[in-house]
KOLLUM-597066 format. One record per residue: residue number from 1; x, y, z of N, C-alpha, C, CB in turn. Coordinates in pm, 1 decimal, m for minus. Glycine has a CB too. Layout:
! KOLLUM-597066
+-----+----------+----------+----------+----------+----------+----------+----------+----------+----------+----------+----------+----------+
| num |       nu |       nv |       nw |      cau |      cav |      caw |       cu |       cv |       cw |      cbu |      cbv |      cbw |
+-----+----------+----------+----------+----------+----------+----------+----------+----------+----------+----------+----------+----------+
| NUM |        X |        Y |        Z |        X |        Y |        Z |        X |        Y |        Z |        X |        Y |        Z |
...
+-----+----------+----------+----------+----------+----------+----------+----------+----------+----------+----------+----------+----------+
***
This chain:
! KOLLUM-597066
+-----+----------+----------+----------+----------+----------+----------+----------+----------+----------+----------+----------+----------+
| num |       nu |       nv |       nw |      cau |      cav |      caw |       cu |       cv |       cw |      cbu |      cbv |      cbw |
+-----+----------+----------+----------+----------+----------+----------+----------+----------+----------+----------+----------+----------+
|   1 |     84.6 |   m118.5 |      0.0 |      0.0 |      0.0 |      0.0 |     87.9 |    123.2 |      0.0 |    m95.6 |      0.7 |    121.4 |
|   2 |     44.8 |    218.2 |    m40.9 |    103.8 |    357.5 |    m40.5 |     63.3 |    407.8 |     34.6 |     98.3 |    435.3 |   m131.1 |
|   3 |    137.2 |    480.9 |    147.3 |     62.3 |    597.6 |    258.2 |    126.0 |    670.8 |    188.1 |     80.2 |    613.6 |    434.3 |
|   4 |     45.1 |    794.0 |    207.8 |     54.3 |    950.1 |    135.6 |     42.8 |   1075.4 |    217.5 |    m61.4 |    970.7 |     33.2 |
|   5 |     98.4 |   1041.4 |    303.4 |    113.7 |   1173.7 |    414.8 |    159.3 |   1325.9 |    378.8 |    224.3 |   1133.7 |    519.2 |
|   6 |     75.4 |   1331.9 |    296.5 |     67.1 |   1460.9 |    229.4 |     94.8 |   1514.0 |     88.5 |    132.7 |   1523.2 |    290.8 |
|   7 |     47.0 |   1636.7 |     46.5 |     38.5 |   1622.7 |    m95.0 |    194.8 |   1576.0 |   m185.0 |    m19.6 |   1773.2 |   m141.7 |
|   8 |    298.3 |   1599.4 |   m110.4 |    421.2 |   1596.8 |   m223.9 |    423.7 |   1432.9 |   m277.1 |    597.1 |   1647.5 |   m142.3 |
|   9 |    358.3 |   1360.8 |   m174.3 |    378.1 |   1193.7 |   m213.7 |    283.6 |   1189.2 |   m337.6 |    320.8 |   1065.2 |    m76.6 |
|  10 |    211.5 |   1238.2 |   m378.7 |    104.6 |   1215.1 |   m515.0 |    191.3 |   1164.1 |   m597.4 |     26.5 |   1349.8 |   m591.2 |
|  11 |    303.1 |   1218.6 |   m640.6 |    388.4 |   1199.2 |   m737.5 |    453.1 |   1030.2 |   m734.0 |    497.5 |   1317.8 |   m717.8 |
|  12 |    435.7 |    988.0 |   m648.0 |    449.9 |    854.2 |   m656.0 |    346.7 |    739.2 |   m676.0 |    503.6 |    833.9 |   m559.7 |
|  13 |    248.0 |    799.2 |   m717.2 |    102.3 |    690.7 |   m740.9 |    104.3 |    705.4 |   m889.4 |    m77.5 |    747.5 |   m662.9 |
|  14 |    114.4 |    538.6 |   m933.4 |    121.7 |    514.0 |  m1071.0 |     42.4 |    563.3 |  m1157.1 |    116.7 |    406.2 |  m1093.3 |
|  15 |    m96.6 |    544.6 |  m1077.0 |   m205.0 |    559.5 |  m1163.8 |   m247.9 |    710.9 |  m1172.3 |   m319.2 |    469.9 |  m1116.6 |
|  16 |   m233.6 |    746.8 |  m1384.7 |   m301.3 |    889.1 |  m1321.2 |   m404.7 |    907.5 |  m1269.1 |   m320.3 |    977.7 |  m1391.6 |
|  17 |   m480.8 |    848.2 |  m1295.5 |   m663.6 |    918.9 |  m1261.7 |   m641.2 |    922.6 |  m1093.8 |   m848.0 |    773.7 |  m1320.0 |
|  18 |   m600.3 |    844.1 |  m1023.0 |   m555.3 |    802.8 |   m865.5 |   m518.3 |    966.2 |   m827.3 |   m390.5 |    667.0 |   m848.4 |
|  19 |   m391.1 |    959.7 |   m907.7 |   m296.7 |   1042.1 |   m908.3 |   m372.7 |   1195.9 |   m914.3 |   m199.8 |   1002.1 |  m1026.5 |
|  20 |   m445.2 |   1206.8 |   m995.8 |   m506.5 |   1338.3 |  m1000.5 |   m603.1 |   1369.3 |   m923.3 |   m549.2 |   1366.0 |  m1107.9 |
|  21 |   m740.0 |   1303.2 |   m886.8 |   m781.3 |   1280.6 |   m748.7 |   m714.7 |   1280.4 |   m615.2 |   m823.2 |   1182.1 |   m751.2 |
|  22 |   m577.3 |   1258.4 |   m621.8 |   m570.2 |   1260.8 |   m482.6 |   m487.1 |   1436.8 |   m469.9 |   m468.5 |   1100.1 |   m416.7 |
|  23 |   m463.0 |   1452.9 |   m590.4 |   m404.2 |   1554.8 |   m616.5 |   m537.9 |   1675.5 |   m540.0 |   m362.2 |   1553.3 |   m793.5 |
|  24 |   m614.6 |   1652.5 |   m637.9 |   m729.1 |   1738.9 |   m585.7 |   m804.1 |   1700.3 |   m426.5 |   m845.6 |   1725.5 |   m705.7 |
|  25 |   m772.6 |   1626.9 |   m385.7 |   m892.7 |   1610.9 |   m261.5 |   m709.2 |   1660.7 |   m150.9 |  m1013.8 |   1364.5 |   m232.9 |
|  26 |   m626.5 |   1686.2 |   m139.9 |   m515.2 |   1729.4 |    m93.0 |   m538.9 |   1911.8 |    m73.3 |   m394.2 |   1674.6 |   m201.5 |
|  27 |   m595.0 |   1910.9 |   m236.2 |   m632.9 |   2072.5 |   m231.8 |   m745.8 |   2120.2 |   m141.0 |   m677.8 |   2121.2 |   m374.2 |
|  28 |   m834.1 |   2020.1 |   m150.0 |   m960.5 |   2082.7 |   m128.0 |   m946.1 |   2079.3 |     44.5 |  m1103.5 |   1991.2 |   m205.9 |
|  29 |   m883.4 |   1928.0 |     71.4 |   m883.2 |   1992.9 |    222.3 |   m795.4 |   2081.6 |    307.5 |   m884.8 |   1904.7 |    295.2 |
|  30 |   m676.5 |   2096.3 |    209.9 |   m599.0 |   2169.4 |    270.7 |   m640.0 |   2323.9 |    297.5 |   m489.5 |   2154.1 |    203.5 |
|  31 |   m736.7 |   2396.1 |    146.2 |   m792.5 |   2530.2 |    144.9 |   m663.2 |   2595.7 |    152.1 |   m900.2 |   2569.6 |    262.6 |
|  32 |   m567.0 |   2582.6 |     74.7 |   m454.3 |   2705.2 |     92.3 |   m363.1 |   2720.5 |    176.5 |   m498.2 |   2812.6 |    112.0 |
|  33 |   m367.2 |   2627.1 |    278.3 |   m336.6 |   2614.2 |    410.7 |   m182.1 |   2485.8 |    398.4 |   m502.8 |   2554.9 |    503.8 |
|  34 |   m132.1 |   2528.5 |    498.8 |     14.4 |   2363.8 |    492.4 |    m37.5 |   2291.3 |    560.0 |    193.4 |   2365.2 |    563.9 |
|  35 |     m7.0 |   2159.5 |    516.0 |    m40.3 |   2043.5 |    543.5 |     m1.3 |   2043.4 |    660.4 |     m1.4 |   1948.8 |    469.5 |
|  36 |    m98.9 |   1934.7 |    745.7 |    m62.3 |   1884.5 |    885.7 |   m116.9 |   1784.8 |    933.8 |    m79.2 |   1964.8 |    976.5 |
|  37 |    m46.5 |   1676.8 |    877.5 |   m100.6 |   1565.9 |    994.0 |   m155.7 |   1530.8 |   1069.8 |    m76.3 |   1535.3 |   1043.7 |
|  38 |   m135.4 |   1574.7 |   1205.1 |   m249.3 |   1560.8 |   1299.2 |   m416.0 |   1606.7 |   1291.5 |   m199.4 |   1624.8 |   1400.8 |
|  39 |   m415.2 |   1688.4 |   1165.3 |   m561.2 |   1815.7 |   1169.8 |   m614.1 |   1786.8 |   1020.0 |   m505.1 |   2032.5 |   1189.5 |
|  40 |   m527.0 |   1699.9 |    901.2 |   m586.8 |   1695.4 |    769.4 |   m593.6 |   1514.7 |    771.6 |   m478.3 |   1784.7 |    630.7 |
|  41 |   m472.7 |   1433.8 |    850.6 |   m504.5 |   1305.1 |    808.5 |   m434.7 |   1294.3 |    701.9 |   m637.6 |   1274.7 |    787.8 |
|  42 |   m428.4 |   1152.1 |    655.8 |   m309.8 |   1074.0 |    493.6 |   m454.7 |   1066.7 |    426.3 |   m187.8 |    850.1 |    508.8 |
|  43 |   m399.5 |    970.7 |    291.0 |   m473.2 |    934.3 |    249.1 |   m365.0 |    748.9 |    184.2 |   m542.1 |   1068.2 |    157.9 |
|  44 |   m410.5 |    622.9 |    166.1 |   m366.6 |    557.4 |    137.2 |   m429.9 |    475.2 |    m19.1 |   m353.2 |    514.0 |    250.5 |
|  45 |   m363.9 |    445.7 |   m112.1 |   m362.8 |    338.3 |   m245.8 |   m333.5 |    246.4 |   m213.5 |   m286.0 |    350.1 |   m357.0 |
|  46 |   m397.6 |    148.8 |   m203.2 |   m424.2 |     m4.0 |   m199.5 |   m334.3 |    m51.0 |   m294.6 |   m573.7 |    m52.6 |   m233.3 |
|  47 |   m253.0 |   m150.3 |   m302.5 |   m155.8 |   m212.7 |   m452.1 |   m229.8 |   m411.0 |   m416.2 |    125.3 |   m185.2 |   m417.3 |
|  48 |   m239.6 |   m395.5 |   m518.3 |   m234.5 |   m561.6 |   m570.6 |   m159.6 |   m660.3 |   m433.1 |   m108.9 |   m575.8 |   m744.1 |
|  49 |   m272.6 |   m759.2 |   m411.6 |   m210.9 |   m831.5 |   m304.4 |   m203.5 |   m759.5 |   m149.3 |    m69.6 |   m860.3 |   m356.3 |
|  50 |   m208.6 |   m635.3 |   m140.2 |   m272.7 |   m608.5 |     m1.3 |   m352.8 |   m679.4 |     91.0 |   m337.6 |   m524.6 |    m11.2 |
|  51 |   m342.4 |   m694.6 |    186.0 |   m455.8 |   m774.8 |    277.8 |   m540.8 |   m652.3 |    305.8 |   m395.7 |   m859.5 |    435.5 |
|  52 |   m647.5 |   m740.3 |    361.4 |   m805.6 |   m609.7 |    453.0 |   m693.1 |   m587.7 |    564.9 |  m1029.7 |   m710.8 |    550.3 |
|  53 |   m655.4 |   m712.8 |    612.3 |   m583.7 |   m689.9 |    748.0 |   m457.9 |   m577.7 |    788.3 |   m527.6 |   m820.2 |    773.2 |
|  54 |   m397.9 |   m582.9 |    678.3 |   m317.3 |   m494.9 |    690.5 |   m321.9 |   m340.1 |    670.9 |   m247.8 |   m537.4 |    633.0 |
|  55 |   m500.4 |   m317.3 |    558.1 |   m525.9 |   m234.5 |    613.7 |   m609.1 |   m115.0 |    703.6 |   m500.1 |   m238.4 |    574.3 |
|  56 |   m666.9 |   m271.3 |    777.7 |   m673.3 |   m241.4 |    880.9 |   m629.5 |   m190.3 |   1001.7 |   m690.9 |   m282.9 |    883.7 |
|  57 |   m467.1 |   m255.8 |    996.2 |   m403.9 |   m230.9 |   1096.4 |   m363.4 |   m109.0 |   1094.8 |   m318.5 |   m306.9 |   1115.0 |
|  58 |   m305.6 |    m69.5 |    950.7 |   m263.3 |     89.6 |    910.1 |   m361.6 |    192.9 |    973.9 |   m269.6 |    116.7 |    736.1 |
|  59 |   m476.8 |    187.5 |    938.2 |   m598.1 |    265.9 |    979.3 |   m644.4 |    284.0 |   1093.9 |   m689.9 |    230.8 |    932.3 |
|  60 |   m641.7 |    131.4 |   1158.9 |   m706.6 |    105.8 |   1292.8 |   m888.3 |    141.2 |   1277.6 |   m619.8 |    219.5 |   1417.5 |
|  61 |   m909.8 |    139.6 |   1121.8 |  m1066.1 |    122.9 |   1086.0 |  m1097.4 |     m2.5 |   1028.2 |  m1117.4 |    227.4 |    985.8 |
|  62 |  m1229.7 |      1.1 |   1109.4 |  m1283.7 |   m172.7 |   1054.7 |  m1368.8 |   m144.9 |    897.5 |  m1436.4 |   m264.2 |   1203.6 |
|  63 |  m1261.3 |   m273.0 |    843.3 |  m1332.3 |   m208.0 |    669.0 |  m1435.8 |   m305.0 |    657.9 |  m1213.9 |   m219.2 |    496.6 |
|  64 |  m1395.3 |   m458.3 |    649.4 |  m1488.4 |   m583.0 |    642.2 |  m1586.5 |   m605.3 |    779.0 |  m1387.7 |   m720.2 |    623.3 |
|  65 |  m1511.7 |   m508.3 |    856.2 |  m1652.2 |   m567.7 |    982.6 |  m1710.9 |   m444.5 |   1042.7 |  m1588.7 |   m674.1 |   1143.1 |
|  66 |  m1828.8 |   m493.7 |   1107.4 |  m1868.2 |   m345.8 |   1213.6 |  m1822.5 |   m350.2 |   1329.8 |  m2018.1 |   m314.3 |   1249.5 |
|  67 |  m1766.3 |   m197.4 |   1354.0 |  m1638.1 |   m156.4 |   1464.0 |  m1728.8 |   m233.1 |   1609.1 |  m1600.1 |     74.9 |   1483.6 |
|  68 |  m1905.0 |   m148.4 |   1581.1 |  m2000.7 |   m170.4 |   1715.8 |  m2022.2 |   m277.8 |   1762.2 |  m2121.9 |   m133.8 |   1710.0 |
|  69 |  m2104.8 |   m401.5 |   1652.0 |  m2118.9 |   m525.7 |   1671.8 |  m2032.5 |   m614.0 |   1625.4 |  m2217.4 |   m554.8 |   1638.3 |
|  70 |  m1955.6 |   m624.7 |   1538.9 |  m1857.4 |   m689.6 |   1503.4 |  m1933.4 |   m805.7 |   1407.1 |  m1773.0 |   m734.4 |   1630.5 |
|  71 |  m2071.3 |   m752.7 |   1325.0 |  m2080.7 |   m850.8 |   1246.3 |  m1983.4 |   m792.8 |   1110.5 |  m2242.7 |   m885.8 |   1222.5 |
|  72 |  m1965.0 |   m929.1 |   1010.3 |  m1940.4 |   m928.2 |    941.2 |  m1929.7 |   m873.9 |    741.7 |  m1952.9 |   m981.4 |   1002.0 |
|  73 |  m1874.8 |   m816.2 |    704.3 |  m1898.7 |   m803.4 |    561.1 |  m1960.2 |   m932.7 |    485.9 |  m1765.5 |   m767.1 |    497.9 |
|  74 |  m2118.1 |   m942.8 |    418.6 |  m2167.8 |  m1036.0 |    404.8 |  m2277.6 |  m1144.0 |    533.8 |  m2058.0 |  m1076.7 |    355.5 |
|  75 |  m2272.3 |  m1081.7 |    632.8 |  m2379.6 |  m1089.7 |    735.7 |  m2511.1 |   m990.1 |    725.7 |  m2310.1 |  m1063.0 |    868.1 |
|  76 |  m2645.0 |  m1057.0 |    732.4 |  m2719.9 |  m1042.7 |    712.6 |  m2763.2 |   m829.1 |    751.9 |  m2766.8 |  m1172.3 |    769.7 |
|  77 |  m2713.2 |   m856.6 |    872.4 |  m2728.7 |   m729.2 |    943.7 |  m2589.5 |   m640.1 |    950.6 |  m2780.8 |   m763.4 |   1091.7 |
|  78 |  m2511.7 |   m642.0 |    869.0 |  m2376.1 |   m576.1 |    811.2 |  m2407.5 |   m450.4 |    808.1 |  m2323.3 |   m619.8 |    668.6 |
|  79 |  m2330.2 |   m352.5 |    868.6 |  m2351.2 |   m206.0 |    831.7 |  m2191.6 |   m153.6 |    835.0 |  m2463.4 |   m117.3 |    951.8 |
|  80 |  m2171.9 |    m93.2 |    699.2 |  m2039.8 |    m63.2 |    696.1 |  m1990.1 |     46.8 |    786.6 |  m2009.6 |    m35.1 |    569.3 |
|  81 |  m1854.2 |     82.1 |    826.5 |  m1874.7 |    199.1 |    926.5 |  m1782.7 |    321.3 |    853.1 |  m1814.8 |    154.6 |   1100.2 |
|  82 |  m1766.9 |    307.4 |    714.1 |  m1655.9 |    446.8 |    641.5 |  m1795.4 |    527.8 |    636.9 |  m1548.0 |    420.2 |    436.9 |
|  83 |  m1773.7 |    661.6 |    642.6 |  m1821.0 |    797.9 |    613.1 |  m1878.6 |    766.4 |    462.7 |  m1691.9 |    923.9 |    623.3 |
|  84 |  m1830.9 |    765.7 |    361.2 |  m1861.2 |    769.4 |    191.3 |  m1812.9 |    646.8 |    170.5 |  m1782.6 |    889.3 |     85.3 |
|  85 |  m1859.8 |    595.6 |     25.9 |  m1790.6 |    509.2 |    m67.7 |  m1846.9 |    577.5 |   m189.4 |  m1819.3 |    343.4 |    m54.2 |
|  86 |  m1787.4 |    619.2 |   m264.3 |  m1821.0 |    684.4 |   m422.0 |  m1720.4 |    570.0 |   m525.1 |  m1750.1 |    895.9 |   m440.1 |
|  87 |  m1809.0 |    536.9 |   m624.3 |  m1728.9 |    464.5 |   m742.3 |  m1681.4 |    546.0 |   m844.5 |  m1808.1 |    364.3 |   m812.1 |
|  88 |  m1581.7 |    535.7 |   m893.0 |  m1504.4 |    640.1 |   m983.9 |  m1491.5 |    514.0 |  m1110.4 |  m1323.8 |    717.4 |   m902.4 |
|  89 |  m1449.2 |    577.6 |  m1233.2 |  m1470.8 |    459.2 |  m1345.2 |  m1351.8 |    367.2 |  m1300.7 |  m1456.6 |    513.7 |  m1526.6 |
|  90 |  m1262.7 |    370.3 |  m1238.6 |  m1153.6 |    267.3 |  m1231.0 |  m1098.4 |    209.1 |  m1120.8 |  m1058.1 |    308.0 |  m1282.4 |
|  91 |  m1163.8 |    301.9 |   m997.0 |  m1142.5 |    283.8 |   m846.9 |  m1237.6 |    334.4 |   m787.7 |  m1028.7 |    336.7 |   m789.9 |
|  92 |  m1257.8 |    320.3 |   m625.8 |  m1314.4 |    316.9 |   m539.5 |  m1246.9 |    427.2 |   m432.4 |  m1325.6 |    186.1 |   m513.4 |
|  93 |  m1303.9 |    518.4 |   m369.5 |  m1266.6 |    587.7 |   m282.2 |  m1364.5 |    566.8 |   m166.1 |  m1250.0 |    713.4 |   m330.3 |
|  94 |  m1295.8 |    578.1 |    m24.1 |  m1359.6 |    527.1 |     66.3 |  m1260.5 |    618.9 |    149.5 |  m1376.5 |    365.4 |     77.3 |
|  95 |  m1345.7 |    682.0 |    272.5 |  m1346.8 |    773.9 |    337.5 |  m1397.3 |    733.2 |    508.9 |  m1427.2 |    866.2 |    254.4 |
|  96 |  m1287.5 |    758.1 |    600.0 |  m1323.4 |    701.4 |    740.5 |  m1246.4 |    916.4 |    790.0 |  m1192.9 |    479.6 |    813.0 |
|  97 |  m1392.8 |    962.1 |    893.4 |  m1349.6 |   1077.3 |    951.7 |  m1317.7 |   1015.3 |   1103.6 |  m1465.4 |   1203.7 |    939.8 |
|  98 |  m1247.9 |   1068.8 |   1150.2 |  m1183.7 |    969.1 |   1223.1 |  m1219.3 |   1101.0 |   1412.6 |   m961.8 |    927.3 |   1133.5 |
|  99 |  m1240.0 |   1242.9 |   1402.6 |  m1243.1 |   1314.7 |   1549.0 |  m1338.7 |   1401.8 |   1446.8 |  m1076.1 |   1391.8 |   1649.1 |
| 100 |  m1365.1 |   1515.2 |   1550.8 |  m1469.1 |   1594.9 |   1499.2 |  m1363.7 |   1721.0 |   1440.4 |  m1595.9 |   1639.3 |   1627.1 |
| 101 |  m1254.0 |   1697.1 |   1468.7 |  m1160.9 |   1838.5 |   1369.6 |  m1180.3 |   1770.2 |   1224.7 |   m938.7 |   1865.8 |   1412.7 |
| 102 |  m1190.3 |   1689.9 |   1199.5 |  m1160.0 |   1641.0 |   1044.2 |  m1072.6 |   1540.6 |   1060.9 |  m1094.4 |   1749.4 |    939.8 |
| 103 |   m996.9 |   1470.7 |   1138.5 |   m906.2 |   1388.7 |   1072.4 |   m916.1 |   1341.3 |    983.2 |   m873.8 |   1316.8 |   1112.9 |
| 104 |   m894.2 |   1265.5 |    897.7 |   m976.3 |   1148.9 |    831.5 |   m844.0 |   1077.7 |    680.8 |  m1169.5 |   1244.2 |    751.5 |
| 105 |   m856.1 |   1011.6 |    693.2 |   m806.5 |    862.5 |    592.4 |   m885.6 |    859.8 |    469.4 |   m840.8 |    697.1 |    671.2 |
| 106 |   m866.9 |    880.8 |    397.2 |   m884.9 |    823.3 |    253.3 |   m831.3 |    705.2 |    193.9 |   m844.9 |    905.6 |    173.3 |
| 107 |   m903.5 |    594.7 |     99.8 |   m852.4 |    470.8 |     74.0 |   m877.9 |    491.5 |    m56.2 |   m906.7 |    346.5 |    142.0 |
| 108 |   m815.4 |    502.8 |   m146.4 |   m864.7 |    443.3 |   m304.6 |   m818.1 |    343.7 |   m314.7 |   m829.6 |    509.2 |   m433.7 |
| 109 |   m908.5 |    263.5 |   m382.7 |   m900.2 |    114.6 |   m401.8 |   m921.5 |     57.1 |   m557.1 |  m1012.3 |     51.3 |   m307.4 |
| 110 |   m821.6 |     58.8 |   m645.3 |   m829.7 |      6.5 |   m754.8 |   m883.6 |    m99.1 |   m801.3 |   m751.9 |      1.5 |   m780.4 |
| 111 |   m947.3 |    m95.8 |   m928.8 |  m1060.3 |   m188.9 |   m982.6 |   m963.6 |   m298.8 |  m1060.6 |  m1184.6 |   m100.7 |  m1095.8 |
| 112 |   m862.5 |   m319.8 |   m949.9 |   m816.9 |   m395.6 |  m1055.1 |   m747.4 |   m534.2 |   m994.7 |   m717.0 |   m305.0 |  m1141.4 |
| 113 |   m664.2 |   m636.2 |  m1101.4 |   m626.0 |   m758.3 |  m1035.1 |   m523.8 |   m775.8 |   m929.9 |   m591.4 |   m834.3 |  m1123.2 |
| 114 |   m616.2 |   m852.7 |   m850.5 |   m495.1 |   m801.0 |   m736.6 |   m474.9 |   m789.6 |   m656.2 |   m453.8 |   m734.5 |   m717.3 |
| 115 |   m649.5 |   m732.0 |   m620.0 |   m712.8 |   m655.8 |   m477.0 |   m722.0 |   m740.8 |   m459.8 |   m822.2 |   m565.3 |   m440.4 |
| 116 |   m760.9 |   m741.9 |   m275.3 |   m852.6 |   m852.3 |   m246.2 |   m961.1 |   m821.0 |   m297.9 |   m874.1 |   m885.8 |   m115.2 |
| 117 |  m1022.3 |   m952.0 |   m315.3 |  m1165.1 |   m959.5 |   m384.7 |  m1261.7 |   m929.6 |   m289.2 |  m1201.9 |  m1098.4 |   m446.7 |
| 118 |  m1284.0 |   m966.8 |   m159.9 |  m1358.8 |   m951.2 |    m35.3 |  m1400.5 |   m770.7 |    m57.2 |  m1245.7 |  m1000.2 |    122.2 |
| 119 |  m1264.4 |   m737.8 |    m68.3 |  m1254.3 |   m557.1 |    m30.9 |  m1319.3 |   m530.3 |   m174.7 |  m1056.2 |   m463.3 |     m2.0 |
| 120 |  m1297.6 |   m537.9 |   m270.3 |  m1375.0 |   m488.6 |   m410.8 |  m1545.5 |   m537.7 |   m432.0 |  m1280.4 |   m564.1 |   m550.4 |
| 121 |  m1553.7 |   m671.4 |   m326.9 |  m1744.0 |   m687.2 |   m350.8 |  m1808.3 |   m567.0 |   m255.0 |  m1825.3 |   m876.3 |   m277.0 |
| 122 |  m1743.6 |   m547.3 |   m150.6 |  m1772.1 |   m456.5 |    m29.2 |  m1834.3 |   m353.9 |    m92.8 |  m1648.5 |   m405.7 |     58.1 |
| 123 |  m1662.6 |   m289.2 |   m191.5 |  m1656.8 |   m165.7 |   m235.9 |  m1778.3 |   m181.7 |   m375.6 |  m1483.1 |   m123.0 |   m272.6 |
| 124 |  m1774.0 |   m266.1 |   m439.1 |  m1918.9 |   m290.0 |   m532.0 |  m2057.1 |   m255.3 |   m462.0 |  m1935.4 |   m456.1 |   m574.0 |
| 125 |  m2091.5 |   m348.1 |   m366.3 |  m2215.8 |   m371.2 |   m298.7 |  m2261.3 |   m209.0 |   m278.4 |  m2195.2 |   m468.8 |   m147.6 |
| 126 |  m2167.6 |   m136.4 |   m179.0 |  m2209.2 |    m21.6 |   m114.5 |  m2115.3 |     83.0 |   m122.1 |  m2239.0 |    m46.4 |     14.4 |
| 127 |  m2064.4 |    142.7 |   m291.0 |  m2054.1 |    241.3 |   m311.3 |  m2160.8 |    334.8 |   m410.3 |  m1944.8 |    228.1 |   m336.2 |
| 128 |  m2172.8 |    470.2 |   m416.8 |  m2232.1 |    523.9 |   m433.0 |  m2132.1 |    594.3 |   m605.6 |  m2272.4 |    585.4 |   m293.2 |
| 129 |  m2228.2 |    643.2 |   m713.2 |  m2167.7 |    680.6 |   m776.7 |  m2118.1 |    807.6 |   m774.4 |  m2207.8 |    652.4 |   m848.0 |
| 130 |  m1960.8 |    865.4 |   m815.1 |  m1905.8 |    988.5 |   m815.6 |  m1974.0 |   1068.5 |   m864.0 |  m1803.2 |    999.5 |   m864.2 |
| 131 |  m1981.1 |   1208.2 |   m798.9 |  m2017.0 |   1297.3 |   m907.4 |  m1884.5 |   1401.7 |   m951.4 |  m2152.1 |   1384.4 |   m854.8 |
| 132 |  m1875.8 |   1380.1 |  m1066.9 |  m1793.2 |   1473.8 |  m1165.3 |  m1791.9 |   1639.3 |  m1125.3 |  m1863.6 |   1457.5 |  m1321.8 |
| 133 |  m1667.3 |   1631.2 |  m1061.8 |  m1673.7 |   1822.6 |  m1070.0 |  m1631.9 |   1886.8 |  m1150.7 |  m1613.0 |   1901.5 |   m982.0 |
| 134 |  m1662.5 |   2002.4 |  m1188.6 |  m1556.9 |   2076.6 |  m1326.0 |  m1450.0 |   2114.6 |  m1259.2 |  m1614.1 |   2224.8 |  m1417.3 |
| 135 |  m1360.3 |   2112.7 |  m1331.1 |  m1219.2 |   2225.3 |  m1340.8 |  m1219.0 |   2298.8 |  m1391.2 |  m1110.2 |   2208.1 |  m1379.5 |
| 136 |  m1328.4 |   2375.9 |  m1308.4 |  m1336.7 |   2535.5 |  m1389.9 |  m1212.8 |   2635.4 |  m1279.0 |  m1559.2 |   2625.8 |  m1376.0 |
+-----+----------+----------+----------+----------+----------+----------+----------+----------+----------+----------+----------+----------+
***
């Protein structure tokens, strides 16, 4: 996985479309402002062969289970606990706010071979579609 602790790491995510999204959601929360860790949060890219578990552990957010009851991804009464899931044409962005300043984690999760499969039905089942902003 890629952690991205702030905007200068963009430049290391293969993928453009990734790459330009994270470019922009860096902007938008920063507002003009320098980055800071403790008050804006990373954002992380999933790579091929990642475990849930591992990033889980990175996060310390429950992706496949619920944090409250601890049922399962694929249990009847499953309720996911990220903030958003929006589908983008090639990946998945998924969003955990983590205090009431904003912290918060970003996950894009590529549509591609590689992933775990568990994490891409999740991200199928219960994401929502993007909406397109201009670059005006």
């Amino acid at each position: 996985m890629l952690i991205l602790n702030g905007p200068s790491f963009s430049k290391i995510i293969p993928d453009p479309d990734i790459r330009l999204l994270v470019e922009q959601r860096f902007a938008q929360i920063l507002a003009n402002k320098p980055y800071d860790y403790d008050q804006h949060g990373y954002m992380i890219v999933v790579e091929p062969y990642d475990s849930v578990e591992s990033l889980e552990q990175e996060t310390k957010c429950p992706i496949l289970h619920n944090y409250f009851d601890n049922t399962q991804f694929g249990d009847f009464d499953f309720t996911p606990c990220f903030e958003a899931l929006e589908e983008h044409a090639t990946f998945f962005e998924m969003v955990f706010i983590l205090n009431d300043e904003g912290f918060g984690i970003i996950i894009f999760i590529p549509k591609q071979s590689g992933i775990n499969a568990d994490l891409l039905a999740l991200c199928a089942e219960y994401a929502v579609p993007a909406i397109a902003l201009s670059q005006s």
